[in-house]
N, C-alpha and C positions, 0 to 999 in steps of 0.2 A: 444417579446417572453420571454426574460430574467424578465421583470417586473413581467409575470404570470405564471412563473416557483416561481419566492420567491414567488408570495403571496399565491402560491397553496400550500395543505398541500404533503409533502412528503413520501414515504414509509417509512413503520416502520418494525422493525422485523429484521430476520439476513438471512444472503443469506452465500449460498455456491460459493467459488471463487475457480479456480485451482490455485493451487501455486505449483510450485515445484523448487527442487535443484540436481544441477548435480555440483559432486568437481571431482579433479584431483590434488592430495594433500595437498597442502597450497592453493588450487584455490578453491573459491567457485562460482558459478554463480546460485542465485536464481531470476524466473521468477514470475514475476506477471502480468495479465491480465488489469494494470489500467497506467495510466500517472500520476505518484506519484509527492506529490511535494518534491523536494530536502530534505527537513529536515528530511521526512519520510527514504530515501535511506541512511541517511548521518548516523540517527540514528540505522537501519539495520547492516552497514557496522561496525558502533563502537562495536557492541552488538556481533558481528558475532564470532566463535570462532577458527574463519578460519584467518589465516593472510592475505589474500587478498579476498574479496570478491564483487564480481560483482553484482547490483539489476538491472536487465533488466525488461522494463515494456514492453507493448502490447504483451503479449505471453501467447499463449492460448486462443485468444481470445480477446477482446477491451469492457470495462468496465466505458472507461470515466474516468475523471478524480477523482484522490483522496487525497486533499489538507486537512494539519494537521488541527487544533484546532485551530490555528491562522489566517490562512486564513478564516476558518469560523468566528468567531469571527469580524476579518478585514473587512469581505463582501467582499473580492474578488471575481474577476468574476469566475473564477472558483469552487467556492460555492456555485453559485447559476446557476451552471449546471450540479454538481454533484446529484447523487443516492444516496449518500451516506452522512449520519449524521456525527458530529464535533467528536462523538468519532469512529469514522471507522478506522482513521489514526492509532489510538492508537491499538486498536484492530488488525489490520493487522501486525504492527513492532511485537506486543507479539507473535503472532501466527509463523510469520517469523523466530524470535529468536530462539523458540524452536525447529520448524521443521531442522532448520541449524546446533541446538544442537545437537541433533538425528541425525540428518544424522553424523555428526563428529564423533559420538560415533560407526559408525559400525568400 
């Protein structure tokens, strides 16, 4: 199965994910829908402008897994059972950043 997932071509295009954040003052907990890999959460958490911040995955829903640029790259197994292309990881932390920005600033 995993041989004819790589050699099939994958979706392309952008897809709508739930994300959201709930803080309770220096706490932040943002939620994502996927099984991120570590570098993804780790780089979340530095970016965050919350002194403590939590990145919880499977919420909202279950998306699979979504492993950075190096995993892909690597050929991890988890790359080649993701939806999701090498720049997703990147695109999801940006996305994160800001929404966590915003929400700080209410």
């Amino acid at each position: 199965m995993l041989a004819a997932m790589a050699a099939s071509d994958r979706p392309t295009g952008c897809a709508r994910v739930p994300v959201s954040v709930v803080s309770l003052g220096e706490v932040a907990w943002l939620h994502t829908p996927f099984e991120l890999f570590a570098s993804l959460g780790l780089r979340i958490r530095r970016g965050s402008p919350f002194r403590h911040t939590r990145v919880i995955g499977y919420t909202d829903g279950y998306l699979g897994y979504l492993p950075d640029a190096d995993g892909h790259r690597d050929g991890v197994y988890e790359s080649y059972v993701t939806l999701f292309g090498a720049d997703a990881g990147d695109v999801l932390v940006a996305h994160c950043l800001e929404l966590l920005r915003t929400h700080a600033r209410r």
